[in-house]
C-alpha positions as CSV (number, residue, x, y, z in Angstrom):
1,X,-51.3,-0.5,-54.3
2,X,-51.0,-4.1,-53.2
3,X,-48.0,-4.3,-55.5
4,X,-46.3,-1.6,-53.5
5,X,-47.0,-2.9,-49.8
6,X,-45.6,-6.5,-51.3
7,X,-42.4,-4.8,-52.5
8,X,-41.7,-2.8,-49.2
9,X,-42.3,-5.9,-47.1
10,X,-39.7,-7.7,-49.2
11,X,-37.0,-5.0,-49.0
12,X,-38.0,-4.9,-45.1
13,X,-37.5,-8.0,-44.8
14,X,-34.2,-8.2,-46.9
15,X,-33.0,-5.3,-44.5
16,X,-33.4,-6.8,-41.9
17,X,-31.8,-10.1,-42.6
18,X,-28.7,-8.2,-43.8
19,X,-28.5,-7.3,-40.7
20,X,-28.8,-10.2,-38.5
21,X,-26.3,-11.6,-40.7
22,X,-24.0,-8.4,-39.7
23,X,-24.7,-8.2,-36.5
24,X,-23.7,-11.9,-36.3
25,X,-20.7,-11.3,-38.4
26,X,-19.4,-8.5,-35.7
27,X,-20.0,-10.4,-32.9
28,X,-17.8,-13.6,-33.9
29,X,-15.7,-14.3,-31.8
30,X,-12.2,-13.5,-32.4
31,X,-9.6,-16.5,-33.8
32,X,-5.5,-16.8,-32.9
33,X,-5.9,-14.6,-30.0
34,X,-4.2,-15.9,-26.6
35,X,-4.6,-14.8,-23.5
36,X,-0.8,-14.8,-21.4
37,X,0.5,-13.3,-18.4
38,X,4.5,-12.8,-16.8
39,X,5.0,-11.7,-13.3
40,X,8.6,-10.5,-12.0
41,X,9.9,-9.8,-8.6
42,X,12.7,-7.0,-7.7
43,X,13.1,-7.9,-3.2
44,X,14.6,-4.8,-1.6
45,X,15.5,-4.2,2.1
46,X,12.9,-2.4,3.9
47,X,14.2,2.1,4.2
48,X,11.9,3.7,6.1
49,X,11.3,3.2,9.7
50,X,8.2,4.4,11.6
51,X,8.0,4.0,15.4
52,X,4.8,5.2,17.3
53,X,5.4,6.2,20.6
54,X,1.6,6.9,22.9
55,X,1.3,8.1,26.7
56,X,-2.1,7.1,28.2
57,X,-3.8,9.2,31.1
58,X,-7.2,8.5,33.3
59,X,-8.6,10.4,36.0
60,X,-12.0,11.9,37.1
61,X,-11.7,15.1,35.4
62,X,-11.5,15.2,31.9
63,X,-9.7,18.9,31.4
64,X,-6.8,17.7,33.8
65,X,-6.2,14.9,31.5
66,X,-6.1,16.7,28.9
67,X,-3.9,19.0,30.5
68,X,-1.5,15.9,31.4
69,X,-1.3,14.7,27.9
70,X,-0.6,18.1,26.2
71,X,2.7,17.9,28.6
72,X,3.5,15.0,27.7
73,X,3.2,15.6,24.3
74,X,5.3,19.1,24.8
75,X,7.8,17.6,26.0
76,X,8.2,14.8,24.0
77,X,8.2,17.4,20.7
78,X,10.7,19.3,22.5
79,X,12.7,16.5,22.6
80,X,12.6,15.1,19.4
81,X,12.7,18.4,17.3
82,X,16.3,18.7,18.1
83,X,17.2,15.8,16.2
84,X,15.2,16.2,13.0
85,X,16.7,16.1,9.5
86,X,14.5,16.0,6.4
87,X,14.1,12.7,5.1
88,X,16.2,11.1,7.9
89,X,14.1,11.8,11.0
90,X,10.4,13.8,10.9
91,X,8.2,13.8,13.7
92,X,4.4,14.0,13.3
93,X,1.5,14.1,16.2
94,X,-0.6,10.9,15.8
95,X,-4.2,9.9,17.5
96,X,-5.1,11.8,20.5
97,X,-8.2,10.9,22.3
98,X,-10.5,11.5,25.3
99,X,-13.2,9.8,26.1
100,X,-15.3,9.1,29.3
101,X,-15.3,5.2,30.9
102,X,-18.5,3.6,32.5
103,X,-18.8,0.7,34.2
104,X,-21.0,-2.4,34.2
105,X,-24.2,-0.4,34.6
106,X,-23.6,2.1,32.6
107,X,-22.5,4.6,35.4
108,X,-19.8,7.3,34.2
109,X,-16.6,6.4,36.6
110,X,-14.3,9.0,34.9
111,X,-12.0,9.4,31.5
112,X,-9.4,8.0,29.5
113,X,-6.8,9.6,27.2
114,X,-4.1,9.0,24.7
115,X,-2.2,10.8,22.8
116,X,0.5,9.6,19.9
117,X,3.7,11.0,18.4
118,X,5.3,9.3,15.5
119,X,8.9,9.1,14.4
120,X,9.5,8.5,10.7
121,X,12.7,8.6,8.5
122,X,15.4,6.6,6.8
123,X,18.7,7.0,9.8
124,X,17.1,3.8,11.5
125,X,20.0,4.9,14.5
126,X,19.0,8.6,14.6
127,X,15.4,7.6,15.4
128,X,16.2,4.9,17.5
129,X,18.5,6.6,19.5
130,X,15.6,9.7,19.5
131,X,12.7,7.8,20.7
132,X,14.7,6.6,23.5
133,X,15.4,9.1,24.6
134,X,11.7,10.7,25.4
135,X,11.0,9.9,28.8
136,X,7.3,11.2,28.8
137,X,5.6,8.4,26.2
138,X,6.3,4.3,25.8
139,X,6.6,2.5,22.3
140,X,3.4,1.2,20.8
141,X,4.7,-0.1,17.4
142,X,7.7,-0.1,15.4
143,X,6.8,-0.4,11.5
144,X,8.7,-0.6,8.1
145,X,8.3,-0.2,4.8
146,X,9.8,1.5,1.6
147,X,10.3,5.0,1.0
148,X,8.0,7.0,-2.6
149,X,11.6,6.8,-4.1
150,X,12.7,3.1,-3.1
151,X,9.1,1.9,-4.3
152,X,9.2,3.4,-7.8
153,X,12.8,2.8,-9.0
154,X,12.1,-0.8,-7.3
155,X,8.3,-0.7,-9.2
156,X,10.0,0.2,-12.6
157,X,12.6,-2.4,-12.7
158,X,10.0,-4.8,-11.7
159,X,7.9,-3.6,-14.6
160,X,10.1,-3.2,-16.8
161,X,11.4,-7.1,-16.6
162,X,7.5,-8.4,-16.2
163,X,6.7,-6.6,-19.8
164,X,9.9,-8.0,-21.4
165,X,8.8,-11.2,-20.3
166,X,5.4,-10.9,-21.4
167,X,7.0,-10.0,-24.9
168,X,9.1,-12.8,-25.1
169,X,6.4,-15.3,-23.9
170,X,4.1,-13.8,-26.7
171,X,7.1,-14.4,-29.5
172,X,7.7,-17.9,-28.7
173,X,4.1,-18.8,-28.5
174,X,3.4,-17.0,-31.8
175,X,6.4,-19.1,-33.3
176,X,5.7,-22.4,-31.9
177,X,2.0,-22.2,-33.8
178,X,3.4,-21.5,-36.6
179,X,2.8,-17.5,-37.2
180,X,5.2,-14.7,-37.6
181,X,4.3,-12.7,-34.6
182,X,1.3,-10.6,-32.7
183,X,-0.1,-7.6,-32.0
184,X,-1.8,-6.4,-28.9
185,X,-5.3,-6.9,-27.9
186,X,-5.3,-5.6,-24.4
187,X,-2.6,-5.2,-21.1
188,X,-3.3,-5.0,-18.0
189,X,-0.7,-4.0,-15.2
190,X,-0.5,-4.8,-11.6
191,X,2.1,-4.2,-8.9
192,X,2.0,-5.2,-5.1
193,X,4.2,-5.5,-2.4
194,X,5.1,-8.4,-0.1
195,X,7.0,-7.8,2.9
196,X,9.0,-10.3,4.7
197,X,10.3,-8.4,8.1
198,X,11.1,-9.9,11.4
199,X,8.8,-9.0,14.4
200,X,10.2,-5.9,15.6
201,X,12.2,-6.1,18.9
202,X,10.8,-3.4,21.2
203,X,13.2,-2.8,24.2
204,X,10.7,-3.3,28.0
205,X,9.2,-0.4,28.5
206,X,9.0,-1.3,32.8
207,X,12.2,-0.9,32.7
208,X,12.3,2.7,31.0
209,X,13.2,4.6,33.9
210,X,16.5,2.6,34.8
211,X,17.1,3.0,30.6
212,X,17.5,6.0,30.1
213,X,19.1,7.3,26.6
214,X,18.9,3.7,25.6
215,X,18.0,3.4,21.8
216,X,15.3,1.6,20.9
217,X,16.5,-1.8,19.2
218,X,15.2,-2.3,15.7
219,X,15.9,-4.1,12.8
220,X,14.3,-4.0,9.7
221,X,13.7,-6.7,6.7
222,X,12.8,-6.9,2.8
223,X,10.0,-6.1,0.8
224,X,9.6,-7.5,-2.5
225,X,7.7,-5.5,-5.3
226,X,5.7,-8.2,-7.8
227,X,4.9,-6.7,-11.0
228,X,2.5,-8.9,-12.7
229,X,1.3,-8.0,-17.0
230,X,-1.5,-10.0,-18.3
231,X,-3.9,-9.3,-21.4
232,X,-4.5,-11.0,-24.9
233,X,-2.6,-10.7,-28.3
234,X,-3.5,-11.1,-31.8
235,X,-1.2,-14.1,-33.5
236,X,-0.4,-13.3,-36.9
């Protein structure tokens, strides 16, 4: 009986040292592999215009205001509608707001609206010649950026340059150690965009009454899609 509890132990004991040693066997870290990266850049002028274009209201009663900026807003889309083109001009209502002021004791001393219509498109001269002509809200902000399509035909070229890079940086370090070539361990892909765009020139909106029909001076820049690939090969 003792004979038989001695021998178990032993192969116990053999198993488990055959498996600290495999354990320790997996867990080696791996040899030849290099961890690289390649960026590339594709810079693009800015497509797509955005200008957002508010009224503002206050008064003592809040359903009058309301009432104001619903006209506003009417007439505005009446105005604009007749110049919309898919793609090239689109109109969409923005923020509208209501909400009761106070003053330094806390005493209600009536309300204050808002209300926001954006202008979006591609024909930079259709919209600016659209939102200067709505004589019922004011310019808040004039934005750019790229359009779905711009960003992913720009996005791909970009990508497609940063992986051939990466490819190329991987052969030459493979060859310049002395081995054949590599295999991949892991890639990782990352894209951004960096826009460089002059501050947008608003026309005065004071003078709006005596401008009537003026368009809205813009001017747009360049945005510059970064594609970066980084990961870890194998050299072999």
């Amino acid at each position: 009986m003792k004979t038989r509890s001695k021998l178990i132990a032993a192969l116990t004991l053999l198993v488990s040292a055959n498996t600290l040693f495999a354990q320790s066997a997996t867990t080696r870290p791996p040899e030849n592999v290099v961890q690289l990266s390649a960026s590339a850049t594709v810079e693009v002028p800015q497509d797509l215009l955005s200008i957002s274009m508010t009224t503002s209201r206050s008064g003592p009663d809040a359903h009058v205001l309301q009432t104001q900026l619903k006209s506003a807003m009417d007439a505005a889309l009446a105005e604009v509608k007749k110049e919309v083109v898919p793609g090239q001009l689109e109109v969409r209502t923005g923020n509208f707001s209501l909400y009761p002021r106070y003053d330094r004791d806390g005493k209600s001393i009536g309300w204050q609206g808002s209300a926001e219509l954006i202008l979006e498109g591609r024909d930079f001269a259709r919209i600016s010649a659209a939102a200067g002509k709505l004589q019922t809200l004011t310019v808040a902000q004039v934005s750019f950026s790229l359009s779905r399509e711009q960003r992913a035909r720009v996005g791909g070229d970009a990508q497609s340059m940063a992986i051939d890079r990466f490819k190329t940086n991987a052969r030459t370090i493979a060859q310049g150690f002395g081995f054949t070539g590599y295999t991949l361990r892991e890639i990782n892909v990352n894209a951004n965009d960096q826009s460089y765009a002059p501050a947008p020139r608003v026309m005065a909106m004071a003078a709006k009454s005596t401008m009537a029909d003026a368009p809205v001076p813009v001017e747009a820049g360049k945005t510059a899609v970064v594609v970066t690939v980084s990961g870890s090969v194998q050299l072999q």
